[in-house]
PLY file of the C-alpha trace (Angstrom):
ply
format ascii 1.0
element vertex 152
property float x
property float y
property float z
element edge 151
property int vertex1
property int vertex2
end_header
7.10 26.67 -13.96
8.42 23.71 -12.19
6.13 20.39 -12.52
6.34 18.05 -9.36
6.84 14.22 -10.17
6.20 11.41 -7.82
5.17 7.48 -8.68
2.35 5.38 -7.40
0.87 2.16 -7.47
-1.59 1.40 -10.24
-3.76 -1.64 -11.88
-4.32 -2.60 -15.15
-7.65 -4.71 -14.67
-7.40 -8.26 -15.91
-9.88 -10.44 -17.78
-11.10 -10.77 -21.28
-7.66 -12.25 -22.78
-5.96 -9.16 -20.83
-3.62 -9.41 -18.37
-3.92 -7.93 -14.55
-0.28 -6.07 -14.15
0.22 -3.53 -10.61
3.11 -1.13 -12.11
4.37 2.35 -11.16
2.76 5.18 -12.44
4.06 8.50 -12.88
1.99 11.33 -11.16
2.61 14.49 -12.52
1.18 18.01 -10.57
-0.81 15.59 -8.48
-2.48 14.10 -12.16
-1.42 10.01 -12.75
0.37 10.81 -16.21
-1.37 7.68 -17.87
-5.06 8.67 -17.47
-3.64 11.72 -19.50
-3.55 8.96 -22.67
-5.89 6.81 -24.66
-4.51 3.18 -25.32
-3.69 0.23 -23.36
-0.30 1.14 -22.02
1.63 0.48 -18.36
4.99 1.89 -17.40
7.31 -1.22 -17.18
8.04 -0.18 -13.36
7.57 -2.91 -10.48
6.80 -5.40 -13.29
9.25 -6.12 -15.63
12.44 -7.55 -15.70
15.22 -6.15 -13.93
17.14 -5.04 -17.62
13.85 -3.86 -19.27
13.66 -1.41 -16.00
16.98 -0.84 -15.64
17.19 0.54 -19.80
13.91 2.60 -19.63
15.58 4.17 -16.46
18.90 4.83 -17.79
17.08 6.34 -21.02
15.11 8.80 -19.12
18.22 9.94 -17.00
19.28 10.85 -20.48
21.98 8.23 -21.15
22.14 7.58 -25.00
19.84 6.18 -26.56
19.38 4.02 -29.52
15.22 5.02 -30.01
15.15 6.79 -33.20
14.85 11.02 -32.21
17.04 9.62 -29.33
13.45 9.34 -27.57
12.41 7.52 -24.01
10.26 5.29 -23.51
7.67 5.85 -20.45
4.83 3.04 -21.46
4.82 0.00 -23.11
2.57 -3.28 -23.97
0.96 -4.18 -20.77
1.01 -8.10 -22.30
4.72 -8.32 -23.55
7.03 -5.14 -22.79
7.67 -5.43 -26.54
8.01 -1.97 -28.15
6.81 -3.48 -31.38
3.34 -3.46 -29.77
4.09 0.72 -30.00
5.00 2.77 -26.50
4.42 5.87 -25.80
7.77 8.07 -25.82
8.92 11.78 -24.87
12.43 13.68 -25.65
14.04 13.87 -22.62
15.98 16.96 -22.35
18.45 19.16 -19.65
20.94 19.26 -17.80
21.47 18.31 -13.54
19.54 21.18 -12.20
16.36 20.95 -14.64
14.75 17.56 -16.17
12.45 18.39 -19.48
10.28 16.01 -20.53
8.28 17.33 -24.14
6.74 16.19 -27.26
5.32 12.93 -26.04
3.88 10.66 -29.03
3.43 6.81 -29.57
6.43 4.47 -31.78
7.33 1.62 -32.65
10.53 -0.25 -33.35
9.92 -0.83 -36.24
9.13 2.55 -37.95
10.80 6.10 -37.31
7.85 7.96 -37.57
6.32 9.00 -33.96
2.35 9.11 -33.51
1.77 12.69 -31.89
-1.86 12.43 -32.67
-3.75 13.24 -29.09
-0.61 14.43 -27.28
-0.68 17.77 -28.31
-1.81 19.26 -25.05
0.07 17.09 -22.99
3.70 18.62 -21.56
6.11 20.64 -22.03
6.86 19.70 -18.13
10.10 20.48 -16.09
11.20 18.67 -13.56
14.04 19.63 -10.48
16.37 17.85 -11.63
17.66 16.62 -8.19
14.18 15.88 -7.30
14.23 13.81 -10.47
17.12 11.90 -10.57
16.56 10.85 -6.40
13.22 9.63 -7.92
14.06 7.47 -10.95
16.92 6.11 -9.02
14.62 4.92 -6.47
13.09 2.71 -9.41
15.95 0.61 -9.94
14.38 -2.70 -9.32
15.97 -3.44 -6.15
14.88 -0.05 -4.99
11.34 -0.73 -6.37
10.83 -4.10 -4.78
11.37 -2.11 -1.10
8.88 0.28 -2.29
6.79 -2.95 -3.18
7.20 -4.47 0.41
6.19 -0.40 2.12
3.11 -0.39 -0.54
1.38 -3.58 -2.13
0 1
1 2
2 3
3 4
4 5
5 6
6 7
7 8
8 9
9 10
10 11
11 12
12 13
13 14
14 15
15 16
16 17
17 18
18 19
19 20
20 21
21 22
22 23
23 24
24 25
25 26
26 27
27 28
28 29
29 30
30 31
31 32
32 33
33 34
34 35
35 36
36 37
37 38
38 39
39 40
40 41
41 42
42 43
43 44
44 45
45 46
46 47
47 48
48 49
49 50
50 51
51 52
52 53
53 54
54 55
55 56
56 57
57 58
58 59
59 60
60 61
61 62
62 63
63 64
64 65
65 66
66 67
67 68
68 69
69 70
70 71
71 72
72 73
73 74
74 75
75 76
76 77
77 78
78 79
79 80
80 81
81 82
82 83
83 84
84 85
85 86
86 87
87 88
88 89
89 90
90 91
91 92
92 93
93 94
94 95
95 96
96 97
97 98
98 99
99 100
100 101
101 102
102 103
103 104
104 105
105 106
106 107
107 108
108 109
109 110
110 111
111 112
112 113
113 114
114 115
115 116
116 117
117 118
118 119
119 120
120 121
121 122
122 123
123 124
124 125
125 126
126 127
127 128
128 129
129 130
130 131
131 132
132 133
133 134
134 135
135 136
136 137
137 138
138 139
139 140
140 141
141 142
142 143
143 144
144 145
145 146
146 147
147 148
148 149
149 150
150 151
């Protein structure tokens, strides 16, 4: 079965040493993939700096990775964008017609071992993989800020 994937505008509240961030969110069969996970995590989209967004985007349209398991990363530290803080990451996997995204878990950089603990319901999911692609390349951060200016 065929998952749809679209993005959307979130907040991470502020306050009590915490940060307010607005980011893009993944939405996955009409669920925001983040309120699928426990932990204080934000997707670096409509945030970060341009490179940061540029590398998560290039690892999830499966360019090679250096992530240990060749894993992507999807959420990071809402404070820093430092993977050391542990992000949660999925194996990215297909080819042009078909995008799978599976065994989602929470690393480090510092550590090879990946956290599945609480993930085990969450995915397999397959994605169109033109659908896909069109998508994430609309995140490049030039593409993102237009999105910004049609949706604050």
């Amino acid at each position: 079965m065929t998952s749809t994937i679209e993005i959307a505008w979130r907040t991470r509240d502020g306050g009590g040493g915490r940060t307010e961030r607005r980011f893009l969110d993944f939405v996955i069969d009409g669920v925001p993939l983040l309120s699928r996970f426990g932990g204080d995590f934000i997707s670096p989209f409509g945030w970060c700096d341009a490179a940061t967004q540029d590398a998560t985007l290039d690892r999830l349209l499966r360019k090679p990775t250096e992530r240990p398991g060749g894993r992507s990363v999807l959420y990071l530290c809402p404070e820093c964008a430092d993977i050391g803080c542990g992000a949660i990451t999925v194996v990215v996997e297909g080819k042009a017609n078909a995008i799978v995204w599976r065994d989602f878990g929470v690393q480090n950089d510092y550590e090879g071992d990946v956290d599945r603990a609480g993930f085990e319901n969450t995915g397999p999911f397959t994605f169109d993989g033109l659908l896909y692609h069109r998508l994430l390349e609309s995140l490049r951060p030039g593409a993102a800020e237009s999105a910004r200016s049609r949706n604050p």
